[in-house]
NUKOLRO-28576 format. One record per residue (C-alpha): x, y, z; residue number from 0; residue in one letter. Coordinates in steps of 0.001 Angstrom, whole numbers, m for minus. Layout:
N
+---------+---------+---------+-----+----+
:      px :      py :      pz :   i : aa :
+---------+---------+---------+-----+----+
:       X :       Y :       Z : NUM :  A :
...
+---------+---------+---------+-----+----+
//
This chain:
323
+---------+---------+---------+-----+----+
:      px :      py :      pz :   i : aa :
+---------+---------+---------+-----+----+
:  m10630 :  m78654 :  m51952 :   0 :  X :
:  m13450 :  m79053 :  m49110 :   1 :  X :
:  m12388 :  m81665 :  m46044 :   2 :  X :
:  m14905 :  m82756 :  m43949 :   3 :  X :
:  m13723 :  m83024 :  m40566 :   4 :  X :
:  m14454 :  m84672 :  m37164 :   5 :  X :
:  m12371 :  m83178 :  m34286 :   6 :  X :
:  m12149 :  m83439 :  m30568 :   7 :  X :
:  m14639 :  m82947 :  m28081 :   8 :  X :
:  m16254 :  m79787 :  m29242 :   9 :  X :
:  m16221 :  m77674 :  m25630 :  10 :  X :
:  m13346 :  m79065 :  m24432 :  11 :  X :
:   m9941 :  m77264 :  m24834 :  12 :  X :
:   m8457 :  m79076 :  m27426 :  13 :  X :
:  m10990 :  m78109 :  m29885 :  14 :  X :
:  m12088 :  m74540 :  m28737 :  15 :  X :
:   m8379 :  m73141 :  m28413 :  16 :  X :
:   m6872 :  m74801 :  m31339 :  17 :  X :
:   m8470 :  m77370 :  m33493 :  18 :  X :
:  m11615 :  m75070 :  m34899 :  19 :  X :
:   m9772 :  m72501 :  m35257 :  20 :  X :
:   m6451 :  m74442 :  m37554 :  21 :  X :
:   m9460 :  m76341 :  m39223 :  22 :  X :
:  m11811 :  m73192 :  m39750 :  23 :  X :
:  m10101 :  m70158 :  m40108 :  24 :  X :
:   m6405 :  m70990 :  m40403 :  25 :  X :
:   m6057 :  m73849 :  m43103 :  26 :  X :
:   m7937 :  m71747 :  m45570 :  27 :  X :
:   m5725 :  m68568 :  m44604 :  28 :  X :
:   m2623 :  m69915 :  m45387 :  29 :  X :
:   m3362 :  m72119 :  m48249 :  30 :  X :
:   m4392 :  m69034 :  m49973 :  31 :  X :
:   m7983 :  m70654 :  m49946 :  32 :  X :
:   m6950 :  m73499 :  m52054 :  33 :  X :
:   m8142 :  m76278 :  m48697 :  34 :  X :
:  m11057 :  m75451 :  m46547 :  35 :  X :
:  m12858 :  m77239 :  m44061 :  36 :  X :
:  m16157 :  m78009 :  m42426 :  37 :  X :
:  m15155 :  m78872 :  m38736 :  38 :  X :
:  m17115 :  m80635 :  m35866 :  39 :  X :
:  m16514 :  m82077 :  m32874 :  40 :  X :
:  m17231 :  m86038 :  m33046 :  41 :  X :
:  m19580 :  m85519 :  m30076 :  42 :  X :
:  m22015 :  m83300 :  m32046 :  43 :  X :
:  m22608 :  m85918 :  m34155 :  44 :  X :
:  m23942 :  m87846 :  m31664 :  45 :  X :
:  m20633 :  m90228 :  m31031 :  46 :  X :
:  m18910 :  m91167 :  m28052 :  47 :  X :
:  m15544 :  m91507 :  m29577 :  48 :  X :
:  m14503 :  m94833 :  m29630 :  49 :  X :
:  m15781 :  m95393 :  m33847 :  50 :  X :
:  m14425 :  m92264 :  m35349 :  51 :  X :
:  m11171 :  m94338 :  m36603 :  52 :  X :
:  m13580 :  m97042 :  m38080 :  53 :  X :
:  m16314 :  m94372 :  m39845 :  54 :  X :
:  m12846 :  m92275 :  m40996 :  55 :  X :
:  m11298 :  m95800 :  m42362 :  56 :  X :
:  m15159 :  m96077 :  m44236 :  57 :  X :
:  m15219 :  m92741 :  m45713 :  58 :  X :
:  m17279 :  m91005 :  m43404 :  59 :  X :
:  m15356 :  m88437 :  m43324 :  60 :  X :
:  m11848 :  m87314 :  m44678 :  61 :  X :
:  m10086 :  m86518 :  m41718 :  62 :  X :
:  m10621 :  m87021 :  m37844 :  63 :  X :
:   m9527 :  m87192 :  m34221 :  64 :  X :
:  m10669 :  m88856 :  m31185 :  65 :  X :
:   m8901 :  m90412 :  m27693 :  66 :  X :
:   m6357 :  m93480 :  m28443 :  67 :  X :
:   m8014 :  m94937 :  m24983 :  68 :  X :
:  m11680 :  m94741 :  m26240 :  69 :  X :
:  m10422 :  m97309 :  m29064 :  70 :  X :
:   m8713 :  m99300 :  m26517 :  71 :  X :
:  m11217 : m102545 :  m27364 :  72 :  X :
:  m10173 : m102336 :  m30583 :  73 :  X :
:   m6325 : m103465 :  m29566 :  74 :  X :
:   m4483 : m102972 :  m27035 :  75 :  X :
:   m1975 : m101588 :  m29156 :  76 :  X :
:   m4138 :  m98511 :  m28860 :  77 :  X :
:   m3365 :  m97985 :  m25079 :  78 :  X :
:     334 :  m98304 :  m25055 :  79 :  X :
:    1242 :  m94796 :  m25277 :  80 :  X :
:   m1046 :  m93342 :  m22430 :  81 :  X :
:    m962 :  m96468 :  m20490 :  82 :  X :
:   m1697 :  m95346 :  m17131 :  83 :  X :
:    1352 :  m93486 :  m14993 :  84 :  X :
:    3686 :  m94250 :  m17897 :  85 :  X :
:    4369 :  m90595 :  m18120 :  86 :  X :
:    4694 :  m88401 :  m15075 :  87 :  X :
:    5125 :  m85050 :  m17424 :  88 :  X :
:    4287 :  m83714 :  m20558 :  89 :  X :
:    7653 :  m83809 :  m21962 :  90 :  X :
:    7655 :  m87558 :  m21447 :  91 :  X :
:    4376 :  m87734 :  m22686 :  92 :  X :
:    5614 :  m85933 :  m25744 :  93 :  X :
:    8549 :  m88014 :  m26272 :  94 :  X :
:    6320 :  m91430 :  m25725 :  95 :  X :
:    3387 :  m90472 :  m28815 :  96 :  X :
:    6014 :  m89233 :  m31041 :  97 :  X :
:    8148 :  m92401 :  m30893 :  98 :  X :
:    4992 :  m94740 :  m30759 :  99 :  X :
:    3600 :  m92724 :  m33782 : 100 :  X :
:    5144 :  m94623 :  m36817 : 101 :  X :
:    3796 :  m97611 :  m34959 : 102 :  X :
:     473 :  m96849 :  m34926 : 103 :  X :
:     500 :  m95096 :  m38013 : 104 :  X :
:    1847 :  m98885 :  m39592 : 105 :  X :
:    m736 : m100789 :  m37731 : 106 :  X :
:   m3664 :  m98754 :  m38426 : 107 :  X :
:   m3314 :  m98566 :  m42042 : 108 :  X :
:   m4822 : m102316 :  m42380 : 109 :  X :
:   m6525 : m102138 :  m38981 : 110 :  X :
:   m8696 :  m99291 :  m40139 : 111 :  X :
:   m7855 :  m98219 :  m43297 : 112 :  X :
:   m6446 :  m94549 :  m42009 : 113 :  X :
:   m3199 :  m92887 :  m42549 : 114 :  X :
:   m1862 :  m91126 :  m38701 : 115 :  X :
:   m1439 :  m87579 :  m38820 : 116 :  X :
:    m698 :  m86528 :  m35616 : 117 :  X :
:    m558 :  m87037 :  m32007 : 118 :  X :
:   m1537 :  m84594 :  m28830 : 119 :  X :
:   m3250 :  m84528 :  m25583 : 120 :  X :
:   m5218 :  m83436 :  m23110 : 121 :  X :
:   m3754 :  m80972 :  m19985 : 122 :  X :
:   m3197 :  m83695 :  m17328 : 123 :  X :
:   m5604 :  m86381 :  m16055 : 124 :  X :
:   m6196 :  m85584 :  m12729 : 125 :  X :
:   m9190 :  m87005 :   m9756 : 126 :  X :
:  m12015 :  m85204 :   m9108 : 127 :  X :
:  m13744 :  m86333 :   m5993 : 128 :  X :
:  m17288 :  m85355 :   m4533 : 129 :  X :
:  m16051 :  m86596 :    m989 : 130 :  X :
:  m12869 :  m85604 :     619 : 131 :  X :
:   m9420 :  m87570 :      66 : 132 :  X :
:   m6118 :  m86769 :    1320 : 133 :  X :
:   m4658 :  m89329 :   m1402 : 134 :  X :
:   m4370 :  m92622 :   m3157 : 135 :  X :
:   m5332 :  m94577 :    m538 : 136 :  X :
:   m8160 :  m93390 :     315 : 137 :  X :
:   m9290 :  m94471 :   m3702 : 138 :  X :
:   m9943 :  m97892 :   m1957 : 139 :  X :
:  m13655 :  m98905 :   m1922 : 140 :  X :
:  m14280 :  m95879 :   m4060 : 141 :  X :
:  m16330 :  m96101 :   m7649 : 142 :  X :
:  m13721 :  m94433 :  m10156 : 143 :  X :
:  m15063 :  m92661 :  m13584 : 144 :  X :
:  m12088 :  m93668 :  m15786 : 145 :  X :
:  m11983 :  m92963 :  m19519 : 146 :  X :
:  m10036 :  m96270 :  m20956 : 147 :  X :
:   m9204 :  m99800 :  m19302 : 148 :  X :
:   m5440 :  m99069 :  m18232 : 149 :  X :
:   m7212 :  m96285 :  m15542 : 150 :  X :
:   m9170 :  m98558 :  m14470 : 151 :  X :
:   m6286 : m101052 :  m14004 : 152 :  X :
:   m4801 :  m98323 :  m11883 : 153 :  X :
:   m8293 :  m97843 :   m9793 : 154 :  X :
:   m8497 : m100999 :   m8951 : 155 :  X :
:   m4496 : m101392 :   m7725 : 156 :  X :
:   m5802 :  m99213 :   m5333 : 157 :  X :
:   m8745 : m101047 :   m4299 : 158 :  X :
:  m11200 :  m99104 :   m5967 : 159 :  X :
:  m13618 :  m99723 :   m8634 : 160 :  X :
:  m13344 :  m98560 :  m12196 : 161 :  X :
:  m16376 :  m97581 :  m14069 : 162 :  X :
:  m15931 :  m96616 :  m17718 : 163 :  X :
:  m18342 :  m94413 :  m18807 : 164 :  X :
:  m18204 :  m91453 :  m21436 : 165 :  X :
:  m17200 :  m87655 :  m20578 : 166 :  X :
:  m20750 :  m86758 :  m21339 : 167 :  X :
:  m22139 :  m89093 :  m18270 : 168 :  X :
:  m19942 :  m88297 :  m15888 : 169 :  X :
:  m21832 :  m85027 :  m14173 : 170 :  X :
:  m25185 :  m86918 :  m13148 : 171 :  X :
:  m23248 :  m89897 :  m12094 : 172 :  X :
:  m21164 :  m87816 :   m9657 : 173 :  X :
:  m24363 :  m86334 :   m8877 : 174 :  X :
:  m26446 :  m89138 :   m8053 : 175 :  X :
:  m23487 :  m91562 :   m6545 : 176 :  X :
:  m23134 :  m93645 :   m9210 : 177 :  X :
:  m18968 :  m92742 :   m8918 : 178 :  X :
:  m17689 :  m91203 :   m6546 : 179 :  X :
:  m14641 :  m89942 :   m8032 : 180 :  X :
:  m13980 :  m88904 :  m12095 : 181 :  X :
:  m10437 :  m88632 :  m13597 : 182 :  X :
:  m10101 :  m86269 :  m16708 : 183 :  X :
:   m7997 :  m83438 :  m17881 : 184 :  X :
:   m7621 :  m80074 :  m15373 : 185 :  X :
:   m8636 :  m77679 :  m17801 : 186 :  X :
:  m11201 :  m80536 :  m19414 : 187 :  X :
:  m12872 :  m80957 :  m16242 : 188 :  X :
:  m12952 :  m77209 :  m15749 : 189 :  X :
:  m14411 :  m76551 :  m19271 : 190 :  X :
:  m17254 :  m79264 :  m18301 : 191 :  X :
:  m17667 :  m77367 :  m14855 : 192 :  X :
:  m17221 :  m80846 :  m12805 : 193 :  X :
:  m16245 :  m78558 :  m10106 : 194 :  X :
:  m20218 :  m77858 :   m9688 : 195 :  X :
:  m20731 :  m81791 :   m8877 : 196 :  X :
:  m16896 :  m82093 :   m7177 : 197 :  X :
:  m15513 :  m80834 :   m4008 : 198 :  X :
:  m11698 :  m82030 :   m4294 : 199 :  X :
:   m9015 :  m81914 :   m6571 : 200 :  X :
:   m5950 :  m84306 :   m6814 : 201 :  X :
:   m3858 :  m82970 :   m9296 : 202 :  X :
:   m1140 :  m86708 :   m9671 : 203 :  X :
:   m1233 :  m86913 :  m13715 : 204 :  X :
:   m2271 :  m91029 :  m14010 : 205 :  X :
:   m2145 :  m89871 :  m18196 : 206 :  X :
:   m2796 :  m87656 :  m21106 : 207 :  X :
:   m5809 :  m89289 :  m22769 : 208 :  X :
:   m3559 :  m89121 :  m25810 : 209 :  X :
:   m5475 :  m88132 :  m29275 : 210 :  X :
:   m4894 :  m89502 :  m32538 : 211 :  X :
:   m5454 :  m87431 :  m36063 : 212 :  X :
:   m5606 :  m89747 :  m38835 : 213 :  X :
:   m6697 :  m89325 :  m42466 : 214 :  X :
:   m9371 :  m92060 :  m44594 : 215 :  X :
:   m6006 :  m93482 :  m46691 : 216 :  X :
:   m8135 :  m93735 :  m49791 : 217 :  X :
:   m8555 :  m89727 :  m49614 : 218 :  X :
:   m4741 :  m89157 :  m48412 : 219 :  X :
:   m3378 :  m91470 :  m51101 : 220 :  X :
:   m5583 :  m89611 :  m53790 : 221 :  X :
:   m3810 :  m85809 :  m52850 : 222 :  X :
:    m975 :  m84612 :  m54780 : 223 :  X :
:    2574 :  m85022 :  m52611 : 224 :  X :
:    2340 :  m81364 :  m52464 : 225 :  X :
:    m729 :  m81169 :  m50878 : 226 :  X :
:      80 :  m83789 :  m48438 : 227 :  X :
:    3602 :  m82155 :  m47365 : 228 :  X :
:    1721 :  m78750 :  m46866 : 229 :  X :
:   m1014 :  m80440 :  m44539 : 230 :  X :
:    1357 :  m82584 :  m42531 : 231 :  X :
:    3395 :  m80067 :  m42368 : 232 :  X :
:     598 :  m77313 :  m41093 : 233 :  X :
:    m378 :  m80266 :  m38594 : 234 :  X :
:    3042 :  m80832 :  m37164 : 235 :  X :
:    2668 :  m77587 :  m36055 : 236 :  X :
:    m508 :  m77546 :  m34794 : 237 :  X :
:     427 :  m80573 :  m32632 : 238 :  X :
:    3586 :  m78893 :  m31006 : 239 :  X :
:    1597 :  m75760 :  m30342 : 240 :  X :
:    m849 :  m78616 :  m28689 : 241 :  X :
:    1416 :  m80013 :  m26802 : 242 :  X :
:    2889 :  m76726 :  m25436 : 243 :  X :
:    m259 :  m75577 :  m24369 : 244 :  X :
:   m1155 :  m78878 :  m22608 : 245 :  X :
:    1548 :  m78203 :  m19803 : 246 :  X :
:     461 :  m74950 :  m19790 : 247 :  X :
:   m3055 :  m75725 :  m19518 : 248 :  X :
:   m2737 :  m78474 :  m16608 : 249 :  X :
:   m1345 :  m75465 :  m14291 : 250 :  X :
:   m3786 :  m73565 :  m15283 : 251 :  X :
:   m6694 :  m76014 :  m15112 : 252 :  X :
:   m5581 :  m76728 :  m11455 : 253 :  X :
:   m5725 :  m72971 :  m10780 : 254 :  X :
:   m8830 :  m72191 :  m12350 : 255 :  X :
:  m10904 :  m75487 :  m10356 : 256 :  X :
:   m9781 :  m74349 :   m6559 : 257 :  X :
:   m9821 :  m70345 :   m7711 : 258 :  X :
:   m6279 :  m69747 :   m7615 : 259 :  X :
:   m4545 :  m67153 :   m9987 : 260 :  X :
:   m3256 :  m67391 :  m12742 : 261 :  X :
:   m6224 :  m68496 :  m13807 : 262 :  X :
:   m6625 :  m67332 :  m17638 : 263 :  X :
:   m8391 :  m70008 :  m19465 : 264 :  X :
:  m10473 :  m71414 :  m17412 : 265 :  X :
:  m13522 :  m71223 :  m15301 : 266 :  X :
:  m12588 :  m69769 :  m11306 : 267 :  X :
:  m14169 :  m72356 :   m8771 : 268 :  X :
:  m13901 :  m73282 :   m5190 : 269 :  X :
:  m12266 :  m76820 :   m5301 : 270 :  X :
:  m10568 :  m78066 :   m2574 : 271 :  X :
:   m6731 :  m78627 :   m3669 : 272 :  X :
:   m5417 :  m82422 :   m2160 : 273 :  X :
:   m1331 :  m81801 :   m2097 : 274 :  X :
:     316 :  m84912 :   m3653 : 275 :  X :
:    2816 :  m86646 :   m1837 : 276 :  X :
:    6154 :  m88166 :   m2813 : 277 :  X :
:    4438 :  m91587 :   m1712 : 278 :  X :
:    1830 :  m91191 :   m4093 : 279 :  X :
:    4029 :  m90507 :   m7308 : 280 :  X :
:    6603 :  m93329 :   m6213 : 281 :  X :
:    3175 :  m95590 :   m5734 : 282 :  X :
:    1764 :  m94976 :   m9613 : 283 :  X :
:    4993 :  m95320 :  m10778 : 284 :  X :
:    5217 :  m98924 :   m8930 : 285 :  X :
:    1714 :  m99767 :   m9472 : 286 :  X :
:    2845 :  m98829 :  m13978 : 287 :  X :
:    5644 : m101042 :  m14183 : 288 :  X :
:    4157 : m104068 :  m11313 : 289 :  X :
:     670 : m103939 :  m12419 : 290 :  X :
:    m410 : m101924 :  m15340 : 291 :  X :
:    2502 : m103132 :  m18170 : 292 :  X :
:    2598 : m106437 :  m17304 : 293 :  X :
:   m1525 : m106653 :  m18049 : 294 :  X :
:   m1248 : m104837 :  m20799 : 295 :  X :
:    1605 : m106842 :  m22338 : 296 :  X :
:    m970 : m109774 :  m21975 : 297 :  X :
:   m3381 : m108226 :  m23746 : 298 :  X :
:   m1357 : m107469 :  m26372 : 299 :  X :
:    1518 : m110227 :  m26745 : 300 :  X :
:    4512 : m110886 :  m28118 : 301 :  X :
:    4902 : m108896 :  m31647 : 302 :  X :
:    3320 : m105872 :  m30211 : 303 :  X :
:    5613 : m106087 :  m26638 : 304 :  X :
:    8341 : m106050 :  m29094 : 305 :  X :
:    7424 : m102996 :  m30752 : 306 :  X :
:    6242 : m101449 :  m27914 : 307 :  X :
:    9962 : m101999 :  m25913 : 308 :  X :
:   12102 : m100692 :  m28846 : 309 :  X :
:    9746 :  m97533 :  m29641 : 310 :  X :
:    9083 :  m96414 :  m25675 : 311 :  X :
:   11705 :  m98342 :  m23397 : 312 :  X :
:   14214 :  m96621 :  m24397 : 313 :  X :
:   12402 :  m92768 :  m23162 : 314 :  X :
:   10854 :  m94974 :  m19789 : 315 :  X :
:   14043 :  m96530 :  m19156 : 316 :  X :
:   12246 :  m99883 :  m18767 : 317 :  X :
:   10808 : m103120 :  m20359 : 318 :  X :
:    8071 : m105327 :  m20286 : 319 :  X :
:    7439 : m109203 :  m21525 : 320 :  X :
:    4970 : m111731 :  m22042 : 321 :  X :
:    4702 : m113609 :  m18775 : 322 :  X :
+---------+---------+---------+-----+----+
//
């Protein structure tokens, strides 16, 4: 059997330390060459990410992955488990797509036709700056790259401006002024060498720009239950040895942009490193539950609250409603 596969960003870490190679070399290894795969990354196809669900839902192709945020003005449902400073570590991160996973995976069967696979991240979203700041507040009056709408939420909490843009735009518009500052992963802004257009580095993780694997359902429904059971199973862990290496990564990310050591995966730079304050992480996690939940319960109402409160309240310790 031959998949045809969209992955992640193709020079990003996701997909050069893990997905080519499980999609490429591994899957055919240990299925004794009964399933190989052609792999790509959905951005050398000439997509920005945000219709790989719908083109995977047409047939496109059989299997896929892309950022839950870049789908974000699909439905808001699509944001809720990397809205912005819901998850100050990687464990909770961890705990917060696994639990919203049956969710989606129930949801985007009729939204897009696509059966959910998995879930992983990114290393941690972090600012990259091309002017110095000691902190959040000095965000205000600043133009903010963000990659989804909750980020932007957060940017402008802090009297900033959010400007969404994709990954590939981001190093002439922190060359030219259009932002000022860019938020991505540590290791994914390393890997893009932002540090060449950005002086400082504040490592607070707002998110995880969560990624979503998903099968065309038409394709999954038409395998054998043996076949699905050995790639679910191969993908669970995949996804754990993703998420392992994302906290992992975000140290390492942080020491590879300001040339610190350990510095194993990345790219050694001279960033400046901001230290983050106890007032900063007690401020994103005020600005989340003030500011960020209660927009995006709007957005998304009642039935989806609902789910959204039994699935992830319970790991947050917190609610939200429909004001």
């Amino acid at each position: 059997m031959d998949l045809n596969v969209l992955g992640s960003v193709s020079f990003l870490s996701s997909y050069e330390n893990y997905e080519q190679a499980f999609w490429n070399d591994r899957l055919p290894e240990v299925s004794g060459g009964r399933i190989r795969a052609t792999a790509r990354g959905f951005d050398q196809m000439g997509l920005k990410g945000g219709e790989v669900l719908r083109l995977t839902g047409q047939g496109v192709v059989d299997i896929s992955t892309t950022v839950l945020g870049y789908t974000a003005s699909d439905d808001p449902r699509n944001e809720a488990a990397d809205l912005a400073g819901l998850a100050p570590t990687v464990e909770q991160a961890h705990a917060i797509a696994e639990a919203y996973e049956p969710v989606l995976d129930s949801y985007f069967a009729g939204k897009y036709g696509v059966k959910v696979l998995a879930t992983w991240p990114y290393p941690a979203q972090v600012f990259y700056c091309n002017t110095e700041i000691n902190g959040l507040s000095d965000i205000a009056g600043k133009k903010v790259r963000t990659g989804n709408r909750t980020l932007a939420e957060f940017v402008t909490a802090l009297g900033g401006t959010g400007v969404t843009m994709a990954f590939a735009d981001v190093i002439p518009a922190l060359q030219t002024g259009v932002v000022d500052c860019a938020i991505t992963g540590t290791l994914s802004g390393n890997s893009a060498k932002w540090f060449e257009v950005a002086t400082h580095l504040y490592a607070l993780p707002v998110g995880w720009s969560t990624m979503v694997t998903a099968a065309n359902l038409n394709f999954w429904n038409g395998l054998n239950r043996e076949t699905q059971d050995f790639l679910q199973a191969e993908l669970n862990t995949l996804e754990d040895e993703i998420w392992k290496g994302a906290g992992e990564e975000t140290q390492d990310g942080i020491n590879c942009n300001v040339g610190a050591d350990p510095c194993t995966v990345g790219v050694k730079a001279g960033m400046t490193l901001v230290p983050v304050s106890d007032g900063d992480r007690a401020l994103l996690d005020r600005i989340t539950h003030e500011v960020i939940l209660p927009k995006w319960a709007e957005r998304c109402g009642g039935d989806c609250v609902a789910e959204f409160n039994q699935a992830i309240g319970p790991i947050i310790g917190a609610t939200t409603e429909v004001n």
